[in-house]
Residue, then its C-alpha position, 0 to 999 in steps of 0.5 A: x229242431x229249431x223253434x221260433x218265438x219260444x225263447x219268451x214263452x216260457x217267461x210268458x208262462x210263468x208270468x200268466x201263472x203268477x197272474x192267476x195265483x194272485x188273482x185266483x182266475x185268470x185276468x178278463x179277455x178286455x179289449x184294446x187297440x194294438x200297434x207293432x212298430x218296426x225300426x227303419x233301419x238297423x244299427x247292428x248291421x255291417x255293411x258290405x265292405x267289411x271292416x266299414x261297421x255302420x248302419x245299412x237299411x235292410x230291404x223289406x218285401x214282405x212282413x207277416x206279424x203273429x200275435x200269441x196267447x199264452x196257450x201257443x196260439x198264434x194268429x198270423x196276418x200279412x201286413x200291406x205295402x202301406x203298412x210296411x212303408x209306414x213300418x206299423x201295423x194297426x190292430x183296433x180293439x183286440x184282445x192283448x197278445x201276450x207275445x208278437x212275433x214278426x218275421x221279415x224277407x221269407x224268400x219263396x217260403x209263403x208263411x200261413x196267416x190266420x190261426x196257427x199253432x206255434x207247433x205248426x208254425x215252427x213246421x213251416x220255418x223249418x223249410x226256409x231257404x238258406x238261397x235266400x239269404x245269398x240273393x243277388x243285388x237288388x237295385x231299385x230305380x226309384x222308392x217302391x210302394x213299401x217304402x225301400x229307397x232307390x239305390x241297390x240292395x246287397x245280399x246282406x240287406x235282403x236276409x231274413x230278419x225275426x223279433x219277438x216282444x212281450x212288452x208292450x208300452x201304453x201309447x196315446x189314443x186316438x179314439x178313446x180306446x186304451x192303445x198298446x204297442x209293441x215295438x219289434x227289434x229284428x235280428x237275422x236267423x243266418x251268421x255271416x262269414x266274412x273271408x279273406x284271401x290268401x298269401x305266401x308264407x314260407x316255402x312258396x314264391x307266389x300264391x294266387x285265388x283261382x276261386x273260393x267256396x263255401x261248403x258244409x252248411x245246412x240248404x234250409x233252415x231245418x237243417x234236413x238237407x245240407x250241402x257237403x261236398x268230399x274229396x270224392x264228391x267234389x263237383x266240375x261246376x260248383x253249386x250253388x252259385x251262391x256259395x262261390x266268389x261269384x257273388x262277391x266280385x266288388x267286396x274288398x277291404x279297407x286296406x285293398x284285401x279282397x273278401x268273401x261274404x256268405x250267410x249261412x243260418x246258424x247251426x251245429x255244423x261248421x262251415x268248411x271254406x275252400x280257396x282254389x289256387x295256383x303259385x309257385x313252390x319255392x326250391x327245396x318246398x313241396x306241396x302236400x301231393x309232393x309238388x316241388x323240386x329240391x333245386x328249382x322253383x315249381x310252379x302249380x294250378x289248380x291246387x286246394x286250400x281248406x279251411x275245416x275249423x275256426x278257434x275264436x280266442x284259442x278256442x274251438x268254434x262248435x257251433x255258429x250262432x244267428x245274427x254274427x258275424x264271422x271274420x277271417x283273413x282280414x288283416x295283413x293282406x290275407x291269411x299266410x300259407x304255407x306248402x304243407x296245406x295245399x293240395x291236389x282236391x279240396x276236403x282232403x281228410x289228412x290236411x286240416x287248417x284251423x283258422x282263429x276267428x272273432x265273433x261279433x253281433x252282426x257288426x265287424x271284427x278282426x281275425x287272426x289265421x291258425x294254422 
């Protein structure tokens, strides 16, 4: 089950240890003020267009901050419109945490404030919603009370964003009291797929993108419900809206090549990415159903293309990790097809397509198709 703030736990254990073996009891609960900055906007980002790296702010909606004992406990406060604008939260003469977590854009997901256990609260994050991190545009007339700029917000923008600290620098006070403050770095729980189109290879005549669609990815952050269409499942209307081109219409690349752009959280189950096509077979081609004539270009509709696995560097990807990005069919005008690899219905058993992809830290990255 997928944790949140325990990564520096254990660090934060070992070093209370190592704290009370020198002083033979543990250090005095004193008191000071506590500030938890956030960044205003994030350089490791992408933007939408996806071979355009650069900064792009994220919208904020919410923000909830813990602060952490070393025993696991946690006491959760939502920060205010104010506080959000201000990208700071005040805290005056409070015990210091040993760790601060903040979690930021939890969707329809309300996270508790007030004491918790990490244990619980880990329940809790288990249930947010991978719809969440695919939301619509979001344009906004003029600055809001939290401080987000006018203009229109991408789903990218609008993802959840988590970071942790357990180190916390000595600021200058303006009370007389010692001031302590820790300033949160914020990373996505969700990967990106950035997805090129597609084009003939050898054996067709012409190849066209009727739709496209994500598939095989975990509706919640948990990973206790999943969305994993068969050959034999496959709806006649797709859902979730989301996970098709619908969300995508103005995405292109650099070079004109249109692109396809999901955040999936990170897991242990691969992604499948589906093109629904229509083209021409060349004479003397068939497609994987048998489609084709030995004499005569045939033309199709309706066809399937899958993509069921990634390799990245020539090997294969196992897993999808938080706060990457995944990029395929980039380069070249698309991914290059050939007649072998299309078929009558998606997720057909027999035919897989291996695409080789690159992987970076939620900036952009070329991939170059397998097949």
């Amino acid at each position: 089950m997928k944790t949140v703030f325990v990564a520096s736990l254990a660090a934060m254990a070992l070093a209370a240890c190592s704290k009370d073996a020198d002083s033979g009891a543990p250090a005095p609960a004193a008191k000071t003020n506590f500030a938890v900055s956030l960044p205003g906007n994030l350089e490791t980002y992408a933007v939408e267009d996806p071979q355009a790296a650069g900064q792009i702010t994220p919208y904020y909606d919410n923000v909830t901050v813990y602060l952490v004992d070393a025993g696991e406990n946690a006491v959760g406060y939502a920060w205010t419109d104010a506080e959000i604008k201000a990208r700071q939260k005040r805290f005056e003469q409070i015990v210091e945490p040993t760790l601060v977590g903040v979690i930021v854009n939890s969707g329809d997901v309300m996270l508790p404030t007030g004491a918790i256990s990490l244990a619980d609260l880990n329940v809790v994050m288990q249930t947010l919603a991978v719809a969440d991190q695919n939301k619509p545009i979001k344009t906004l007339a003029a600055e809001d009370a939290k401080g987000n700029a006018a203009g229109d917000y991408l789903p990218i923008q609008q993802v959840i964003l988590m970071g942790q600290q357990t180190t916390f620098t000595d600021e200058t006070s303006d009370d007389g009291h010692t001031l302590k403050k820790a300033a949160v770095e914020l990373e996505s729980l969700a990967a990106r797929f950035e997805v090129g189109t597609v084009k003939p290879g050898t054996g067709l005549d012409a190849l066209t993108v009727e739709a496209v669609y994500i598939n095989n990815f975990h509706n919640n952050y948990g990973g206790s419900a999943t969305t994993s269409y068969t050959e034999a499942s496959w709806p006649s209307t797709y859902a979730p809206s989301w996970a098709t081109d619908a969300y995508n219409a103005a995405v292109t690349s650099t070079d004109g090549t249109k692109v396809y752009a999901y955040q999936v959280f990170a897991s242990n189950l691969i992604p499948h990415i589906v093109y629904k096509v229509s083209g021409t077979v060349s004479a003397g081609y068939k497609l994987a159903d048998g489609t084709g004539d030995a004499d005569n270009p045939t033309p199709f509709t309706g066809k399937f293309i899958t993509v069921k696995g990634f390799k990245e560097n020539g090997v294969t990807l196992r897993s999808i990790a938080p706060h990457k990005i995944y990029k395929m069919g980039l380069d070249g005008s698309g991914i290059e097809i050939t007649p072998d690899k299309i078929t009558d219905k998606p997720e057909k058993n027999k035919i897989d397509l291996v695409v080789a992809i690159t992987v970076a830290d939620w900036t952009t990255a070329n991939v170059i198709p397998e097949i």
